[in-house]
C-alpha positions, -999 to 999 in steps of 0.1 A, spaced: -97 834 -75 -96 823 -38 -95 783 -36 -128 784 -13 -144 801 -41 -135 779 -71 -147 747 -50 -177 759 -41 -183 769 -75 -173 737 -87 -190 717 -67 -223 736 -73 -221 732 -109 -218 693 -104 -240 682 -73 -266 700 -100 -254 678 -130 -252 647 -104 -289 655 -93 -301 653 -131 -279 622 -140 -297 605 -111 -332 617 -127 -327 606 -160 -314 569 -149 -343 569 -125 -373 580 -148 -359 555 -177 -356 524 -154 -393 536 -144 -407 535 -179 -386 500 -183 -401 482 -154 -437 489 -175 -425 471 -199 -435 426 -195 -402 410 -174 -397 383 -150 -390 397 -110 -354 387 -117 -351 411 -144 -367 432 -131 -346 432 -95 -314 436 -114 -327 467 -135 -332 483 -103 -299 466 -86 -281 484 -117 -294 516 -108 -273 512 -74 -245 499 -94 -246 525 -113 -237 550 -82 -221 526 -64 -248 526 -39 -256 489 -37 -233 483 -3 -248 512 15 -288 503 2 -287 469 15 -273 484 49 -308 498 51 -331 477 31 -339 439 30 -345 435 -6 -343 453 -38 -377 468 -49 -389 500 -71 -402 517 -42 -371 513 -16 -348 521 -46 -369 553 -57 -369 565 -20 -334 559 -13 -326 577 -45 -348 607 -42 -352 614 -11 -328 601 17 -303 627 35 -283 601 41 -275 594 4 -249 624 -7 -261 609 -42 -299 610 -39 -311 640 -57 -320 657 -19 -293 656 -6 -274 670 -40 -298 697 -47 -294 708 -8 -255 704 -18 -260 727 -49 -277 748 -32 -258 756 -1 -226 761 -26 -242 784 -44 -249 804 -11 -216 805 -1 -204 822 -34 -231 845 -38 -211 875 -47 -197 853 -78 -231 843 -91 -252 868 -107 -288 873 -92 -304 854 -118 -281 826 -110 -286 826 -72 -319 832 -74 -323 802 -100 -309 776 -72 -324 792 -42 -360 786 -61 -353 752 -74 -345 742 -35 -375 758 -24 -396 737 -50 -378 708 -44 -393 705 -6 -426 718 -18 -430 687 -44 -417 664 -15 -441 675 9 -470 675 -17 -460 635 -29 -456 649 -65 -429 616 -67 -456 595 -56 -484 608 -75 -467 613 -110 -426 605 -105 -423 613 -144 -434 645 -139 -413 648 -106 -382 639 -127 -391 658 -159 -389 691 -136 -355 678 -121 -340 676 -157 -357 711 -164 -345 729 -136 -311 715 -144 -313 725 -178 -326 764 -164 -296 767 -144 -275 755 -167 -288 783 -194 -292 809 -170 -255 806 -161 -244 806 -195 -270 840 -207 -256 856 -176 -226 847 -159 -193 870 -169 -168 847 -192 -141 847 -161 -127 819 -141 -161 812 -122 -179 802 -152 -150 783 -165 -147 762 -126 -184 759 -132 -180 741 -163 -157 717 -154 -172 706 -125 -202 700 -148 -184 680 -178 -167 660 -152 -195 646 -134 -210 644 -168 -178 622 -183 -183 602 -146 -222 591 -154 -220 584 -190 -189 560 -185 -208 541 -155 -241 541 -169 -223 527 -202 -205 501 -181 -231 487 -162 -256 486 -195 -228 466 -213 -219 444 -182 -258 434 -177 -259 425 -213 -232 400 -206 -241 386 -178 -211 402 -160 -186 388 -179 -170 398 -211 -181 413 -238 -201 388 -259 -202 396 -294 -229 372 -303 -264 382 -313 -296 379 -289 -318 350 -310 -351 352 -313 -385 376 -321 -385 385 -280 -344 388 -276 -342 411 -303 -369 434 -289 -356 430 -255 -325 445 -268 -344 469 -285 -357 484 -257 -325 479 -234 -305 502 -261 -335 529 -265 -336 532 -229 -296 537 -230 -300 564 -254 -334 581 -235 -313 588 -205 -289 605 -222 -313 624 -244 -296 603 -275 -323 581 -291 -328 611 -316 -293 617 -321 -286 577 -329 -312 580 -352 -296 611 -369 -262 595 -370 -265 565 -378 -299 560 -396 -303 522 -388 -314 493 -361 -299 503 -325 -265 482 -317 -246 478 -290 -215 484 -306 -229 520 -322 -244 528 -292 -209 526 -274 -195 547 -303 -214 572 -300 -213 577 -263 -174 572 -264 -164 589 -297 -187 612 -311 -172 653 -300 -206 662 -314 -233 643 -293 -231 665 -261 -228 637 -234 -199 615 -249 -168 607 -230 -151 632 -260 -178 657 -256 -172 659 -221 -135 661 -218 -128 685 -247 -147 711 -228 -124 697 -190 -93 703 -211 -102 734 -230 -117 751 -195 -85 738 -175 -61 755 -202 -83 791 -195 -77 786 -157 -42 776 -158 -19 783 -130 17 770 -117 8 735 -104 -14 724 -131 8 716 -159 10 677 -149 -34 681 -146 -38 697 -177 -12 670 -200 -32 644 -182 -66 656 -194 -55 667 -229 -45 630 -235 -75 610 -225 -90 639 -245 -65 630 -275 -70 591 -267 -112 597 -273 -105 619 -307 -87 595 -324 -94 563 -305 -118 536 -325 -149 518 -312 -142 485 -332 -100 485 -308 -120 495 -277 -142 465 -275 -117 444 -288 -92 451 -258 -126 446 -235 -152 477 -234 -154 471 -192 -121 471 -188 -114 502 -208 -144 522 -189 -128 512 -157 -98 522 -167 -115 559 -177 -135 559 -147 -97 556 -128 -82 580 -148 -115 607 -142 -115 599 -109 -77 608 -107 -88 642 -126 -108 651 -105 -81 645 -74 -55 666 -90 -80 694 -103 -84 695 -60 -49 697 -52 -41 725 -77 -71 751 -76 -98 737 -51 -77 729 -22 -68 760 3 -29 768 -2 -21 762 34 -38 730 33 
């Protein structure tokens, strides 16, 4: 397969995945903000959005202050954002029409329509009148490409570039999202092991963990699992550890290394050792060593390592050969 062509596909597959990530964080810190909190709270829910993306520099280049409707529009609809779920949906969109010989018609046509919608529900102020709604058909659209690509796409190297690009962006938000959860809950500074006191902490951290779990469509997996209260240090395991919960760091980089090994070529030996062992790190790694060596530290240290992935999975296959 032509370089141009596995980048394009790649890139598709996870400007899509990026666009429903944002969604998700977006319509659970909406539902949050209902919920009774002082401003500062509140302010640093929505600062943590940013964080999240690492957004906050480039927001405050353009905004004064930190509020839900600045933060909403900066992550929905601004051009300027390559993150904001325009500008990625355009970005699917446009790679998708550049490789539409690859793609089947139900595939094209599946993009081409959700771009079309996109700037009809804009126009219309459906984020304005009802953003749960706007984000709920973000997350559905996502989910209809992602099927339709699996019910129709030939089992060949474009649906395996596809896929990668998808479990990598994938790996990328659920580490982030987990590190700036856990960092909030301790103030920015190490992980504190002791328990939130009293009738209002505990639901506090109730809700903080339920919302964790919402935006990764994992409240009713936790609850399958483990059959108990929500903690912290369960909620970490199962977004880290668990090869079965679909969104966990293990989930996500079993399906990079199995989809790199189908695609192999001559320069991606060193690529594919270094994604089969974070891969064998996650199987057999524990929850109760990763928060004892510092849970922040360690996703930082994934987050480096996916980011490096991601680099090298470039250079071998993405990047033309005369480049």
């Amino acid at each position: 397969m032509l370089s141009r062509t596995a980048d394009n596909l790649f890139w598709m597959c996870r400007y899509t995945e990026r666009a429903e990530n944002t969604a998700r964080m977006l319509d659970v810190n909406l539902q949050m903000s209902l919920l009774p909190q002082d401003a500062q709270t509140r302010e640093g829910s929505w600062l943590g959005v940013l964080r999240i993306s690492e957004l906050q520099g480039l927001y405050q280049q353009k905004y004064a202050s930190i509020s839900p409707h600045d933060v909403l529009e900066y992550m929905v609809r601004d051009p300027e954002n390559p993150s904001s779920i325009f500008s990625c949906m355009r970005s699917a969109r446009e790679n998708a029409r550049a490789v539409r010989g690859s793609l089947t018609t139900e595939v094209w046509e599946t993009y081409n329509t959700t771009w079309l919608e996109l700037l009809k529900h804009l126009h219309t102020g459906l984020l304005e009148r009802n953003p749960g709604e706007f984000f709920e058909w973000v997350k559905f659209r996502s989910h209809l490409a992602r099927g339709v690509t699996i019910g129709t796409m030939l089992q060949d190297e474009a649906l395996y570039f596809l896929r990668i690009g998808m479990h990598l962006e994938r790996a990328d938000n659920t580490a982030r999202m987990l590190d700036v959860k856990f960092h909030e809950r301790d103030g920015g500074g190490q992980e504190s092991r002791a328990e939130p006191a009293g009738a209002d902490a505990l639901q506090s951290e109730f809700y903080r963990w339920s919302a964790l779990l919402s935006s990764v469509s994992g409240l009713e997996i936790y609850r399958k699992v483990y059959r108990d209260v929500i903690t912290p240090d369960r909620v970490a395991e199962l977004l880290i550890l668990h090869g079965d919960m679909p969104r966990s760091l293990l989930a996500s980089m079993r399906a990079v290394a199995d989809d790199l090994a189908r695609v192999s070529n001559q320069r991606s030996t060193e690529t594919e050792r270094r994604a089969g062992m974070l891969c064998a790190e996650l199987q057999y790694g524990r929850v109760e060593d990763i928060l004892a060596s510092g849970l922040h530290q360690y996703l930082d240290h994934f987050l480096d390592r996916i980011n490096d992935l991601g680099n090298r999975i470039s250079q071998d296959f993405l990047v033309p050969l005369s480049a």
